[in-house]
C-alpha positions in Angstrom: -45.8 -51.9 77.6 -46.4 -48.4 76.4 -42.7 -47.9 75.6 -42.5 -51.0 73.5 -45.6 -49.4 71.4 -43.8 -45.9 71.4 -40.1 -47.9 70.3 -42.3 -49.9 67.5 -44.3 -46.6 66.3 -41.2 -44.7 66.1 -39.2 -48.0 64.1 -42.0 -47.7 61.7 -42.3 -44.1 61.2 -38.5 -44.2 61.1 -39.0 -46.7 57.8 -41.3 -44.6 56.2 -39.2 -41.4 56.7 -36.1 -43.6 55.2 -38.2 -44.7 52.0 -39.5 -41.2 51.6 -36.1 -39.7 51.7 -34.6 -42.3 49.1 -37.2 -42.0 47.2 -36.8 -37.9 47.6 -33.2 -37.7 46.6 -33.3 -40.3 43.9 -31.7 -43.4 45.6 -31.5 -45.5 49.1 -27.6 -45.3 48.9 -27.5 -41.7 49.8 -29.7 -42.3 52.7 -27.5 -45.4 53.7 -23.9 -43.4 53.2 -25.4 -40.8 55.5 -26.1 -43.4 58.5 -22.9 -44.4 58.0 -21.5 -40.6 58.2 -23.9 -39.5 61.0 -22.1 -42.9 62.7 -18.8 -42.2 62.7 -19.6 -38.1 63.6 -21.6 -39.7 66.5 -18.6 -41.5 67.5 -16.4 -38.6 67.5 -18.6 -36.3 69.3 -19.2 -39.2 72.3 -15.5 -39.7 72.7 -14.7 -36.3 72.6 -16.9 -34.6 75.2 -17.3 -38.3 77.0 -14.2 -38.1 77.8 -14.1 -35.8 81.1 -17.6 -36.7 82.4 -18.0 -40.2 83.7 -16.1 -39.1 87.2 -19.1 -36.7 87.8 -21.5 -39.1 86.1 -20.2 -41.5 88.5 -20.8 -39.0 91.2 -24.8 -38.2 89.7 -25.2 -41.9 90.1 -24.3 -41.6 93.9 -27.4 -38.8 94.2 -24.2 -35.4 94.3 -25.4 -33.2 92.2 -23.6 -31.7 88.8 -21.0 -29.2 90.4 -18.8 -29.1 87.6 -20.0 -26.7 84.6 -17.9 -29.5 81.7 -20.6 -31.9 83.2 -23.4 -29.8 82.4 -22.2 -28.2 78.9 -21.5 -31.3 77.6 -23.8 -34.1 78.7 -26.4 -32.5 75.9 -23.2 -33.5 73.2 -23.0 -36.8 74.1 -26.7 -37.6 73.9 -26.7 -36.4 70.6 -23.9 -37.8 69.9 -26.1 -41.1 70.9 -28.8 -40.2 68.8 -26.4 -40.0 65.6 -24.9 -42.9 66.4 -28.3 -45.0 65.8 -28.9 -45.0 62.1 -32.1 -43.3 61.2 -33.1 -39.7 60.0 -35.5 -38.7 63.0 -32.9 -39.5 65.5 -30.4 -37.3 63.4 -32.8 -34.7 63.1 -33.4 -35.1 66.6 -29.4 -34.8 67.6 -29.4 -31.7 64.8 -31.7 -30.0 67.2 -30.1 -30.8 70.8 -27.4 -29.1 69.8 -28.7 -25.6 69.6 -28.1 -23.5 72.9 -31.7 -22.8 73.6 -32.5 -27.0 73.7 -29.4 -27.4 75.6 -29.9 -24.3 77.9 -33.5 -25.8 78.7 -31.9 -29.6 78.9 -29.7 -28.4 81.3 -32.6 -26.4 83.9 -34.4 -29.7 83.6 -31.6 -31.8 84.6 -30.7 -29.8 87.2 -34.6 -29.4 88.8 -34.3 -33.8 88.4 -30.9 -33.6 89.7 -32.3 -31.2 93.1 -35.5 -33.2 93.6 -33.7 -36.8 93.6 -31.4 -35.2 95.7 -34.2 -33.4 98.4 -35.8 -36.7 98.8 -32.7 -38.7 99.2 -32.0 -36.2 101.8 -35.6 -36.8 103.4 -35.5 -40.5 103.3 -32.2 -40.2 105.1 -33.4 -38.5 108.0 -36.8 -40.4 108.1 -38.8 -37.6 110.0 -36.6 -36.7 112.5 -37.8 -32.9 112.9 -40.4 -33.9 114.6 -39.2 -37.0 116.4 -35.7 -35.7 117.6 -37.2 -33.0 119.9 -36.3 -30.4 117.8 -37.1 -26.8 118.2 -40.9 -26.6 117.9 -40.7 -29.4 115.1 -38.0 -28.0 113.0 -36.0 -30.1 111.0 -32.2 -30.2 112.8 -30.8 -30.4 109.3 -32.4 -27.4 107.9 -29.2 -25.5 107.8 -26.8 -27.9 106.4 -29.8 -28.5 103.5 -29.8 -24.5 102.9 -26.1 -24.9 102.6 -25.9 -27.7 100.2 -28.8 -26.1 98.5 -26.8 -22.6 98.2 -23.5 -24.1 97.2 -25.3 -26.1 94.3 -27.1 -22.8 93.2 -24.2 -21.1 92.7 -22.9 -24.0 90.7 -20.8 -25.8 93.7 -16.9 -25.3 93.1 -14.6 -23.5 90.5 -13.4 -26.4 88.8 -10.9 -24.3 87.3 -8.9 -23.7 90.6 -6.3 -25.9 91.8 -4.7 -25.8 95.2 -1.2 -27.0 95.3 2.6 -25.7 96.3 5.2 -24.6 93.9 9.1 -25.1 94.4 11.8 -23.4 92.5 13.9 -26.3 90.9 17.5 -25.4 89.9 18.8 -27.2 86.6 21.8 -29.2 87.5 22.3 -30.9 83.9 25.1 -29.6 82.6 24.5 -27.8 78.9 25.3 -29.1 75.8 26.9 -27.0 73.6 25.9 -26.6 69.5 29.9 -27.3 68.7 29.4 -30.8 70.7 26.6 -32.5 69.1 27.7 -31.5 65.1 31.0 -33.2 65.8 31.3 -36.7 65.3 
């Protein structure tokens, strides 16, 4: 119920801010050609960085965390890409200001800190108090080290996506090579 009043207060405001701008810069049609502008840059900006993230958004649905840097760089594009997309000035202004580092650098801590904490109590609702239960040593937790692990790995930002592992073969040409006299005769 409280979003539905937020969503409604903001549609308002949103009207207000639209007849105050048109009224600003003389007509409604300059407010109206820039939806449409902010629109298609919205579009451009969602394909373009959208493109190479729903595998590891795929994998942030599953409870992994982000271990690819592309994930976390450009996750703040696409939501304001989002925000342009939907007409209105606030929501521009909005997208205008996601994109400066700082706002991203602080979107992406948070996401990360949502990212670990969905991820600690997945891990504890998996192992349903075994510490204690299991006979563990004095209590502990029989996980503890593979948690520290994960926890490292994902602290250090998980794996160089930039690497890839593979074997190479020298291949030997055996077309035969056409020469420049050949193809200007007819």
């Amino acid at each position: 119920m409280k979003i539905a009043l937020i969503v409604l207060a903001g549609l308002i405001l949103e009207v207000f801010v639209w007849i105050g701008v048109g009224d600003l810069v003389g007509s409604m049609w300059y407010v109206f050609f820039w939806f449409i502008a902010a629109f298609f840059i919205g579009m451009g900006m969602v394909r373009k960085y959208a493109a190479g993230v729903m595998p590891q958004m795929q994998q942030m649905q599953m409870g992994m965390a982000m271990g690819d840097p592309a994930l976390g760089a450009n996750l703040p594009k696409i939501i304001a890409g989002f925000f342009l997309l939907i007409p209105g000035l606030m929501t521009d202004v909005l997208a205008v200001l996601i994109l400066i580092p700082a706002v991203q650098n602080a979107f992406k801590a948070a996401a990360m800190k949502a990212v670990m904490k969905r991820q600690h109590s997945m891990m504890e609702k998996m192992m349903g108090g075994m510490g204690a239960d299991m006979g563990g040593a004095a209590g502990q937790n029989p996980f503890a080290d593979l948690m520290r692990q994960m926890q490292d790995m994902q602290g250090q930002g998980g794996r160089d996506s930039t690497i890839i592992d593979g074997e190479a073969r020298e291949v030997t040409p055996d077309a035969k090579r056409l020469d420049l006299k050949d193809v200007n005769r007819k």
